[in-house]
C-alpha positions in Angstrom: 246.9 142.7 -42.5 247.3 146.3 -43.1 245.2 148.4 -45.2 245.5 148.0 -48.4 248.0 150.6 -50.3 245.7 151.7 -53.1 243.7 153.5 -50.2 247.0 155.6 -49.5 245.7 158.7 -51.3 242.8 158.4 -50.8 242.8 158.1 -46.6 245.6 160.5 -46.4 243.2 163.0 -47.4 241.1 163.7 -44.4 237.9 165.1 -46.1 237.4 162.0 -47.0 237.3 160.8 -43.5 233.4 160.0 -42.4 232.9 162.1 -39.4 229.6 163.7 -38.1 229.0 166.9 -39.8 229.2 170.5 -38.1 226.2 171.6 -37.3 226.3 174.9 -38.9 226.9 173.0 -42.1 223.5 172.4 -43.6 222.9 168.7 -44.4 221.7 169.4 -48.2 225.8 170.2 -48.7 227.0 167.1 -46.9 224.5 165.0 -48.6 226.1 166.5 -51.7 229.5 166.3 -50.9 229.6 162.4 -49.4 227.2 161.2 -52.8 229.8 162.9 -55.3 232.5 160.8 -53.8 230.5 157.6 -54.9 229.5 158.8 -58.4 233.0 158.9 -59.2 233.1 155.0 -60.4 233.2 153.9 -64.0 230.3 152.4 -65.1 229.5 149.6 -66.5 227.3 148.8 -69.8 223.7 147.3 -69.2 221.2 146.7 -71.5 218.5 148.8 -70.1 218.1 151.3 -67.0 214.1 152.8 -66.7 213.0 155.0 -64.0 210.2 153.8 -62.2 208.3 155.4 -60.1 206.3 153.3 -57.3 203.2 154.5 -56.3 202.1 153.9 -53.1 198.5 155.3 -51.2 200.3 157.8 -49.4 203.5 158.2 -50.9 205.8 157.4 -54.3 209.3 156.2 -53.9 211.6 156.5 -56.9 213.4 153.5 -58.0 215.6 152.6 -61.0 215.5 149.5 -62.4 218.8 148.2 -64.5 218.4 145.2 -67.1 221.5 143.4 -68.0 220.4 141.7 -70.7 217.3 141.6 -73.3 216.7 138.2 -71.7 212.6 138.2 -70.9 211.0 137.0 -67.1 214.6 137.5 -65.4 214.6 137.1 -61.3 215.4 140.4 -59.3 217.7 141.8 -56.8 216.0 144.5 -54.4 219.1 147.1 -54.1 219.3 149.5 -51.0 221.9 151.8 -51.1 224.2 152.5 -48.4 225.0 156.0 -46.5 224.5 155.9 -42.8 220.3 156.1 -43.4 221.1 160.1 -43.9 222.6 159.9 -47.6 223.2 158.0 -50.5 221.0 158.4 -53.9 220.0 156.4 -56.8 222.9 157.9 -58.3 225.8 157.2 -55.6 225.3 153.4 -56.3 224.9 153.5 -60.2 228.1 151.6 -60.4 228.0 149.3 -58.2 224.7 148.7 -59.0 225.3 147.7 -62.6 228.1 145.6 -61.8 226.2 143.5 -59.5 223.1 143.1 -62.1 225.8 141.9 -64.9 227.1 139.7 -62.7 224.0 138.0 -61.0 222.7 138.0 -64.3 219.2 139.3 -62.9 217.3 142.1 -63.0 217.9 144.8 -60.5 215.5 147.4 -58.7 217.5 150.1 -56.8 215.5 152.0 -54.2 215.7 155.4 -53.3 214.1 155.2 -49.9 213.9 158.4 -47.1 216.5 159.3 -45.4 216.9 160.4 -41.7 216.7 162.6 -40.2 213.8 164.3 -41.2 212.4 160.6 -41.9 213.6 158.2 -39.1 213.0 155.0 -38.5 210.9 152.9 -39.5 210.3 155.0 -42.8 213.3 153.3 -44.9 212.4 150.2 -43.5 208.5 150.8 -44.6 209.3 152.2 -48.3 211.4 148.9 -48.5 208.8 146.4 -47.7 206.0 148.1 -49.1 208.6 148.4 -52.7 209.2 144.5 -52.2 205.2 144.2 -52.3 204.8 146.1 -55.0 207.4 144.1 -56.8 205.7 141.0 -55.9 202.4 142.2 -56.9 203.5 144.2 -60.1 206.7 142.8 -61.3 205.7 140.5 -64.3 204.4 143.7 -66.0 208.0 145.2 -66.1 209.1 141.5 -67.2 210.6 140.5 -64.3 210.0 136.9 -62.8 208.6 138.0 -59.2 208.6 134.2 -57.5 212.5 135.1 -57.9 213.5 138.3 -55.4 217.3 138.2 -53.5 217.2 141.8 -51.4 220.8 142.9 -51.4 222.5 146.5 -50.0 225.5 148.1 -48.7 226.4 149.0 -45.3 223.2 150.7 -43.4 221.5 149.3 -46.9 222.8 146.0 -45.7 220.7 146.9 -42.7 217.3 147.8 -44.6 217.9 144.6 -46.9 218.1 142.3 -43.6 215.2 144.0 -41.8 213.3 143.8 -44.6 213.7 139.9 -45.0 212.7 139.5 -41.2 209.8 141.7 -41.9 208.2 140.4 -45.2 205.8 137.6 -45.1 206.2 136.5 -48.6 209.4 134.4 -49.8 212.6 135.2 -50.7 215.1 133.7 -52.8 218.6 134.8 -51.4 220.2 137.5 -49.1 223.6 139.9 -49.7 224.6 141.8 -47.5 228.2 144.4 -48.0 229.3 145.0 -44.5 226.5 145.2 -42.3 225.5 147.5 -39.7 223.9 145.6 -36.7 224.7 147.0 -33.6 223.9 150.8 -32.6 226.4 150.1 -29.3 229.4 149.9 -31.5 231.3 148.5 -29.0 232.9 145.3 -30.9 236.7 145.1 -30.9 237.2 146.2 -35.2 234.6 149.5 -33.8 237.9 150.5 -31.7 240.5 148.7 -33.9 239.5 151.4 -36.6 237.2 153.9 -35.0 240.1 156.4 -37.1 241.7 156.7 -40.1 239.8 154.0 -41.9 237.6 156.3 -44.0 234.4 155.6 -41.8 235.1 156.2 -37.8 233.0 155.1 -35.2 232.3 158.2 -34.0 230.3 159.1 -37.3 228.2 155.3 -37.0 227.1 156.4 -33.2 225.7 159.1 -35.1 224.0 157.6 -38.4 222.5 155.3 -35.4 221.2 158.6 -33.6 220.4 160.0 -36.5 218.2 156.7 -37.9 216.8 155.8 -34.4 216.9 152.3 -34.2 217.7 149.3 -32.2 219.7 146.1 -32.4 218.4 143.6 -34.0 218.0 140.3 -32.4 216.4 137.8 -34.5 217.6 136.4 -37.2 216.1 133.1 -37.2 213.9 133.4 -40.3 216.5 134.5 -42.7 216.9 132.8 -46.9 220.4 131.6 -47.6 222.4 134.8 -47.3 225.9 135.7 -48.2 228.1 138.3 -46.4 231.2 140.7 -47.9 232.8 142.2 -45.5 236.2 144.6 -45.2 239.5 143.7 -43.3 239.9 147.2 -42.2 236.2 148.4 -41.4 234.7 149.0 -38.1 231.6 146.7 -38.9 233.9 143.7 -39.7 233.4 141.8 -36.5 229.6 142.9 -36.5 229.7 141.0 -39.9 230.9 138.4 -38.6 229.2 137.7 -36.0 225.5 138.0 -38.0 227.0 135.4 -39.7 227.7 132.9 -36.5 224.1 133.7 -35.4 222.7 132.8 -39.1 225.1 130.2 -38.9 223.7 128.8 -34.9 220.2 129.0 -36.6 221.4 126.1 -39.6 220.7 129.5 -42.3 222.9 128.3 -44.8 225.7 131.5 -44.8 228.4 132.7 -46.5 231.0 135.3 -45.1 234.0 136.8 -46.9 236.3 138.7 -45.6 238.6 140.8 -48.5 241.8 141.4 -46.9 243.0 145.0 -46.7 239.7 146.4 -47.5 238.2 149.7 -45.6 234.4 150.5 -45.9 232.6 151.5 -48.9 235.5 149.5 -51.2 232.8 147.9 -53.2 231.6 151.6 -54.6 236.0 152.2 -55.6 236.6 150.3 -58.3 238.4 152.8 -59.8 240.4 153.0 -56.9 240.7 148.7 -56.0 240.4 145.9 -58.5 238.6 143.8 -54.9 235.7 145.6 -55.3 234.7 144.0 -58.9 235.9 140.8 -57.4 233.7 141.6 -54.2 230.5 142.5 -56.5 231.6 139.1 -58.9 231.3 136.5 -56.0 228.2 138.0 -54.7 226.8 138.1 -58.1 227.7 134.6 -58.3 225.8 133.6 -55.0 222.7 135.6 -55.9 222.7 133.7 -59.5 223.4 130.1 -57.9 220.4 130.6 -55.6 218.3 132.4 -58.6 218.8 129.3 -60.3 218.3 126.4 -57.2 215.0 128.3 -57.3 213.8 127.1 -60.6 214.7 123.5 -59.7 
């Protein structure tokens, strides 16, 4: 299928195409630029956002923790944000963030881990896990159920949220990733399909992968049950898809959608596509059917 009308406007405009930066433009104003895209969502009502601040020996990483309802000991979702590893705030994933804590009826953390460059890898990867322990290890006291934890993210957050799970030690209850990131080669048939004109080109992921310093990964044979939302029109579609067949060849019980039409980032337009609360709705629904198998 072709792309989805809606996105007309919005893709005819090239700004809005994701291509590596100039390097006389200074990153601050980039960073700026690409997060006030994403805060242009509506958002949606909760019953309680808190900052929290998560102290660590050597370091604190800000979080913001959304609670859907007044509804006491509720399981959480461990939210990375997407952005290449180089931006994307607490702020740039308010919306979708909301939506997908009303809709998983859990509790959600959203982490606002470093960014590359000046922090490559692993130092997402180590603010994630060392959050999740922390959330483990502190979470009743912010009345959360912490025997209950689904990491979810977006894109290179997808990324984080799947390293993580191969990395932790400790139990996890589900898995959700938006359009994954996997392969710093970028060399799968949808990476040429629509390296252009599809909002995010393949010439800007070579370079979030530069930029983050990381390789493929290869094992995923210790995964929870996972779920998978992927766009038509994206240059990590077939990368999706293929995470899934390996989750899939290692009997992880997976779940991969594929909304028609779709170009990268569509779960963060709402405003723009009516797919992405749909998106958000049937990963909520995963997330909450797992949440609940849990208890039994």
């Amino acid at each position: 299928m072709p792309v989805d009308p809606c996105f007309a406007e919005l893709l005819g405009d090239p700004r809005n195409h994701v291509r590596p930066p100039p390097p006389e433009v200074p990153l601050s104003k980039v960073r700026a630029a690409a997060d006030g895209r994403l805060t242009l969502a509506p958002n949606r009502a909760v019953h309680a956002v808190r900052a929290i601040d998560v102290e660590l020996p050597d370091r604190t990483v800000p979080c913001r923790l959304y609670h859907p309802t007044d509804t006491p000991d509720l399981p959480l979702i461990l939210f990375f944000h997407g952005g290449g590893w180089v931006w994307g705030n607490l702020d740039s994933h308010e919306s979708v963030c909301r939506s997908l804590a009303l809709e998983a009826e859990c509790a959600l953390l959203a982490v606002d881990y470093r960014l590359a460059p000046e922090h490559p890898y692993p130092a997402a990867l180590n603010d994630a896990v060392d959050v999740l322990e922390w959330v483990r290890a502190n979470g009743s006291t912010l009345g959360l159920d912490p025997a209950r934890i689904a990491l979810c993210g977006d894109s290179s957050g997808a990324n984080i949220a799947l390293e993580t799970a191969l990395r932790t030690s400790g139990p996890l209850t589900h898995l959700g990733l938006f359009y994954p990131p996997t392969d710093p080669a970028c060399g799968s048939a949808s990476q040429h399909l629509y390296a252009n004109d599809h909002l995010l080109t393949r010439e800007a992921m070579q370079w979030f992968w530069q930029m983050y310093g990381r390789q493929a990964i290869t094992d995923v044979s210790a995964l929870p049950s996972t779920s998978i939302g992927l766009a038509e029109c994206d240059i990590l579609h077939d990368e999706g898809v293929a995470l899934a067949d390996r989750m899939a060849a290692n009997d992880i019980a997976v779940t991969c959608r594929t909304y028609p039409g779709m170009i990268h980032a569509f779960i963060s337009l709402p405003h723009v596509t009516p797919t992405a609360l749909v998106a958000l709705a049937n990963m909520g629904s995963d997330v909450k059917a797992a949440m609940k198998r849990a208890t039994t």
